[in-house]
N, C-alpha and C positions, 0 to 999 in steps of 0.2 A: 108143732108137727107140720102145721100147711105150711108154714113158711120152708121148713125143710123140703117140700115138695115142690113149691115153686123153683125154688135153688134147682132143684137137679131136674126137674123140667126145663128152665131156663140153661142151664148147661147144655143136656143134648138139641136144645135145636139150635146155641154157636155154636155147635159140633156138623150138624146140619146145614146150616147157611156156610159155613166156612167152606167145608166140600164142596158145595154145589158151584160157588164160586167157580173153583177149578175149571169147570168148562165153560167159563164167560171166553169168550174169545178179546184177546189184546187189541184196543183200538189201532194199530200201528202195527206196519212191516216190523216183527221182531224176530232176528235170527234164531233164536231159540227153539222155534215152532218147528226148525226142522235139524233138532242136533248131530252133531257127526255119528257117525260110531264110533267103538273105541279103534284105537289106532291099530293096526297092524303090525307085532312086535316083530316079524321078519323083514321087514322093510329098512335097511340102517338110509341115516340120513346123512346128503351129501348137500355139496352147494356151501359158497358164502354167503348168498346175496347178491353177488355182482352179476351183471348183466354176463358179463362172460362167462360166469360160473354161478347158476341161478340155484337156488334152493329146491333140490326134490320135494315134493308137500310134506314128506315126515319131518326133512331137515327146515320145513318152515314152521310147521306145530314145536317143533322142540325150539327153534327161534322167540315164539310168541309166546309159550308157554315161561319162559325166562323171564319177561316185560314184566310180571304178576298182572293182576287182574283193571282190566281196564284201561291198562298204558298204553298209551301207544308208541310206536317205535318212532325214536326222533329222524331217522332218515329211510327212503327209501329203500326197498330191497325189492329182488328178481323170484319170481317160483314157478318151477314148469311142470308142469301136470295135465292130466289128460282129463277133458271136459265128462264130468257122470252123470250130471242132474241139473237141469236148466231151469230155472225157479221164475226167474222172467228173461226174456230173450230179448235184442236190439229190436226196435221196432222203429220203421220211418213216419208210423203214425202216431207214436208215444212222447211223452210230453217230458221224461227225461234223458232220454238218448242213453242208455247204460243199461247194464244187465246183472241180472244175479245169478250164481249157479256155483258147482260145486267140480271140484279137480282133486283125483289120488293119480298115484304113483302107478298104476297097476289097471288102470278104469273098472276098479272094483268098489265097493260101496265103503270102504272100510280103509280108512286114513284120509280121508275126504279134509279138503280147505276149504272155507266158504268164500266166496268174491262174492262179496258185498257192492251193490250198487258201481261197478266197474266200466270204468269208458272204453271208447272202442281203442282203435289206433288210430296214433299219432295223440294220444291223450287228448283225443275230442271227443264231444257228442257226435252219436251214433247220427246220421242220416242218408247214409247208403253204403250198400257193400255186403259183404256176406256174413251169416247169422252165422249164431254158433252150431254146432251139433253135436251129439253124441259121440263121443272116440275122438272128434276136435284135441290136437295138441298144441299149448299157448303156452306164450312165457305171461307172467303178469306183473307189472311192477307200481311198486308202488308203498305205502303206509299200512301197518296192520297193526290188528291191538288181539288182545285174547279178553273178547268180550264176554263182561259177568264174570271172568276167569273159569268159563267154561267152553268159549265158543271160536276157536283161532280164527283171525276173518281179516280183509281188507279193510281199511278207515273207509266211509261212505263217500264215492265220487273223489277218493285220494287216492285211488287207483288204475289202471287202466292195462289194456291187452297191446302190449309192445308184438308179439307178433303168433298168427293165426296159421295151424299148420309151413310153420316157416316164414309165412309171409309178412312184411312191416309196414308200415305206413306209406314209405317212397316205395313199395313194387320189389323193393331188392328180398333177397333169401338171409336171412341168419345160419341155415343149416349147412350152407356149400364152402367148403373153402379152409384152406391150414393157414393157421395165423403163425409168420417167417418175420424175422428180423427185429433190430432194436431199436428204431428210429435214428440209429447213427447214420452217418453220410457212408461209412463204409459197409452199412448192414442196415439199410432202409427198412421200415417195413412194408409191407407188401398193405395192399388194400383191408385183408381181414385184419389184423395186425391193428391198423388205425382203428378202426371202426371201433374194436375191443379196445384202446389206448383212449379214444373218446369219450366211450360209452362208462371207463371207470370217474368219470370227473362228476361234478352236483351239475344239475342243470344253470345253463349260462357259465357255468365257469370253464375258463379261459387258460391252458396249458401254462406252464409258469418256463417251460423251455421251448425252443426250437427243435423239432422232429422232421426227419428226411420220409418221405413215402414215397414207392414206387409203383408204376404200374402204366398199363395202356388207358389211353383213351375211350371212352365208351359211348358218350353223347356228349353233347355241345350244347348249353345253355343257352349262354353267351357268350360270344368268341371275344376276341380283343378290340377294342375298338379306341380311335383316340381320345373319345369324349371321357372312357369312365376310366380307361387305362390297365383294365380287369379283364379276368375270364372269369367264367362259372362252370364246370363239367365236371362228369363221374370218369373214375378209374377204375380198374381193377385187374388180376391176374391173365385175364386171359381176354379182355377186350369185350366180354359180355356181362350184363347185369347181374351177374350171380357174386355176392360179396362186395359191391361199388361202391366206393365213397366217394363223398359230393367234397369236390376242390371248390371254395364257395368263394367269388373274387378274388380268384391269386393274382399277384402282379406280375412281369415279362421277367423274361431273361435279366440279367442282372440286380435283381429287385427295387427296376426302376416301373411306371405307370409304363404302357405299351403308347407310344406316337408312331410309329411304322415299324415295318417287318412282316416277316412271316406269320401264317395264323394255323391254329389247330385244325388236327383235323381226326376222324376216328380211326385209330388205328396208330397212331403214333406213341411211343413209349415217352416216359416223360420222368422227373423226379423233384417234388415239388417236398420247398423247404417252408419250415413257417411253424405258426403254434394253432392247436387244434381248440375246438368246443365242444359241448354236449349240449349244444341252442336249446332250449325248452324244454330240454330233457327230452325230445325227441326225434332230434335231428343230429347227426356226429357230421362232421364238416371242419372245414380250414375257417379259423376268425377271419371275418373278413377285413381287407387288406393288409393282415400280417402272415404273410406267407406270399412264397413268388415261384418261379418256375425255375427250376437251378439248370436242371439240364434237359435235353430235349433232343430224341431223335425223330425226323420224321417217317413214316410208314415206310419210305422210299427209299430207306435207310441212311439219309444227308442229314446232317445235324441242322436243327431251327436255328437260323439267324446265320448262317453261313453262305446259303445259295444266294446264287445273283437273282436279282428283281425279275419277279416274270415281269414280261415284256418287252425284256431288252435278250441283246445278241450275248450269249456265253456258252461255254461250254455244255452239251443236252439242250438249248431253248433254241428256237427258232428266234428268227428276228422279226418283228412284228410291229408291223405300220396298220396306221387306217388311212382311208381318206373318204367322205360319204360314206357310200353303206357298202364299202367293201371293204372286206379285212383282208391283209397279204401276209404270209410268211413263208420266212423264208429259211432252208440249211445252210448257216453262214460257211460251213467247208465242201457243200456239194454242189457243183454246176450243175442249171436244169437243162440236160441238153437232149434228154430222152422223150418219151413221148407225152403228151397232155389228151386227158379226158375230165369229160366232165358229166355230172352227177345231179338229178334233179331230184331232191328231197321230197317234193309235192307228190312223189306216186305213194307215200307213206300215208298221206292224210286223209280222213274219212270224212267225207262231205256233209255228213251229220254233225263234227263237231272236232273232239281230240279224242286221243288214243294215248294211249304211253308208250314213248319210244323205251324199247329195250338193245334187243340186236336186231339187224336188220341186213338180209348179204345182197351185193349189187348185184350184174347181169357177169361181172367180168370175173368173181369171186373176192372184190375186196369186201370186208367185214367193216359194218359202222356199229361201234359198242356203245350205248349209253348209259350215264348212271347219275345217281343221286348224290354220291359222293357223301359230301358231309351239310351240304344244302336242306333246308326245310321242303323243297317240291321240287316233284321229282320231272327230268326230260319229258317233253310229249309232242307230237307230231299235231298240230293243229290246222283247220283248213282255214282259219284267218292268215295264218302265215304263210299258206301253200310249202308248209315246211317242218323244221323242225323249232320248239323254243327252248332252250335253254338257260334255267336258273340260275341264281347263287350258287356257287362251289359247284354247280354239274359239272359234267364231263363229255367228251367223243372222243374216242379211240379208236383210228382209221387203219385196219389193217390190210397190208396188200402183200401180194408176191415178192414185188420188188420195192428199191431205196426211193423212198421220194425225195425230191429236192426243192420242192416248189408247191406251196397251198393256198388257193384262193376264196374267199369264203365272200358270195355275193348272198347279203343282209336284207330285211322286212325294214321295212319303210313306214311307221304309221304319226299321222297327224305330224309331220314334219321334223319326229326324231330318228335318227340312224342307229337301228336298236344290230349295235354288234359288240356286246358286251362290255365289261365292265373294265377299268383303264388296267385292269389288274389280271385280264386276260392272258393267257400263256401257252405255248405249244411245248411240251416235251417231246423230244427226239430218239425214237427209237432206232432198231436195226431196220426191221421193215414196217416201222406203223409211226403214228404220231397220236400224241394224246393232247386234246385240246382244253383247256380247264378254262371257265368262267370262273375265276377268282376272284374274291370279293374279303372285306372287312368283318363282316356278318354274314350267318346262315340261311338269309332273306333279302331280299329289297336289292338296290343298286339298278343295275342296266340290262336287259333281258339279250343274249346271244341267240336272235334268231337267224336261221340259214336256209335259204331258200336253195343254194347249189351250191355243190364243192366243184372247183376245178382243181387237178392233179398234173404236176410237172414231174415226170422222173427222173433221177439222175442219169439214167442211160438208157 
């Protein structure tokens, strides 16, 4: 009989010990601690996976709930959901750069995904930028398993936030923009178009055909140069960063390396042929040097590679000599027979230092416009120069009442160079203005166009 006692003594307290257990807390982050609810059966689920067509969170539980328990998905997939519950946030003072938190369809508590230990963008560690928050909407991409076969989640650090209220890594928008065309030569596609044609490939892989894309200009990398025979620049529909793909070293006109010619500039249409990437899985871009520039109009609306050489005498250019530090040009069909004035730049400059030339109008009403053009810095009136300096690709656009026929351009003189721009200098000819361009190779560097005074010849 005591031994029968001891038995069922000894039973209720492993009955005892085993419960208490229970609230031992897990040495380790364990997603369990904070289960989903159950799903919300009104919510149908949409999405494949693809970056283009991301998995609403219901259509990614029914995704992972398929794997069975524990699997993980052998390839990545897309989920966009609106941020509910931040379990740990980006921190630039945390020691693993990622975050945990939870996204439904609905920003309700109920059909909730778990993002498990998730990188920022550009699938890096977190170290600056902006945290997540509440109502935050992300796409997430990445590996997921349905862990324990209770818990649908992201693979740990196999994941990351491709883009933050719209926003991606490189600055551009995922939400703007209709994806047009089919990569054919005859039905290009347009900038979104790529990006979604990119974006469906595995990371580093490399289009297996030639795809036509179209679009303006938007920024300039790097422009052409002899040395690497490449450009580097963003496109897109409308000439602004919203939907831009990165043309990543296309080659020149005829898909040869660039040794001279014309160079880009923003604002020019363009149609670039070649095979495309998905670099690291986070960057959509042209493979570099397999892709070239097929055609090419510039802003001005003259096709690239057609115009005569600035510099020289053609039809629109002025004819343009140096000698020291004066520049001359000239309207090869207009005699200067009318009057000459001249023009001292130095009332512009502030004896404190520089200013930025913008517009600026004479005593007599001609208009001097400057601009950045497609140059890294921008025009500025300096009192080193008693004048104006003039950058890479800037500009002056001299407008007056009447024809000029005659521009004399007396140049800054320092440490014994004759800074009147670069050999690539050029006057366009208008009806009543001239536009003077410091053209160059690159968006930087070469020979500074300073002007200390314009003299004006008119034609009558």
């Amino acid at each position: 009989m005591k031994k029968i006692l001891y038995s069922v003594f000894a039973l209720v307290m492993a009955a005892f010990t085993l419960a208490s257990c229970e609230d031992v807390p897990a040495p380790y982050d364990d997603p369990n601690d904070n289960p989903i609810e159950t799903p919300d059966e009104g919510i149908e689920a949409t999405g494949d996976g693809t970056l283009e067509n991301p998995f609403n969170v219901a259509g990614a539980i029914k995704y992972v709930e398929s794997l069975g328990d524990d699997v993980e998905s052998d390839k990545e997939v897309c989920i966009k959901g609106i941020v509910t519950v931040i379990s740990d946030n980006f921190d630039e003072t945390g020691t693993f750069g990622n975050a945990v938190f939870y996204i439904s369809d609905d920003a309700e508590m109920s059909n909730q995904f778990y993002c498990f230990r998730t990188l920022y963008l550009g699938n890096k560690k977190y170290t600056s930028g902006d945290v997540l928050e509440r109502g935050d909407e992300v796409v997430v991409c990445g590996k997921v398993v349905n862990y324990r076969g209770n818990t649908p989640e992201t693979v740990a650090s196999n994941s990351y936030v491709y883009s933050l209220n719209g926003q991606t890594a490189g600055g551009g928008s995922t939400t703007t923009g209709e994806p047009k065309g089919d990569g054919t030569l005859e039905n290009p596609f347009n900038s979104v178009a790529a990006n979604q044609y990119a974006s469906s490939l595995s990371p580093d892989e490399v289009s297996e055909k030639d795809v036509y894309i179209k679009g303006i200009v938007v920024s300039i990398t790097e422009n052409y140069t002899a040395q690497f025979g490449n450009a580097t620049f963003y496109i897109s529909d409308d000439g602004t960063s919203e939907g831009q793909f990165l043309v990543y070293r296309a080659l020149y006109l005829d898909n040869k390396k660039y040794t001279s010619g014309d160079l880009l500039s923003p604002g020019d249409e363009v149609v670039i042929c070649g095979k495309v990437t998905n670099y690291k899985g986070n960057t959509l871009e042209t493979q570099q040097n397999q892709s070239y520039l097929y055609s090419w109009t510039k802003g001005s609306g003259s096709v690239g590679g057609d115009e005569e050489k600035p510099g020289t005498s053609g039809e629109g250019l002025a004819t343009t000599t140096k000698s020291g530090n004066i520049v001359t040009m000239v309207d090869p069909d207009a005699a200067a027979t009318g009057s000459t004035v001249t023009y001292d730049l130095n009332q512009f400059t502030d004896p404190a230092g520089s200013v930025p030339a913008t517009t600026v109008t004479l005593s007599d009403g001609t208009v001097l416009t400057f601009s950045k053009e497609g140059g890294m810095n921008e025009p500025i009136f300096h009192s080193g120069t008693r004048g104006v300096r003039m950058y890479a690709l800037n500009s002056m656009t001299v407008t007056t009442g009447k024809k000029i026929a005659k521009m004399v351009l007396t140049c800054d003189v320092y440490n014994g160079e004759n800074l009147v721009g670069n050999d690539q200098l050029y006057a366009e000819i208008g009806e009543n203005s001239w536009k003077v361009v410091n053209d160059y190779t690159q968006n930087s560097g070469g020979t500074q166009l300073r002007i200390r005074t314009i003299e004006i010849t008119f034609a009558e």
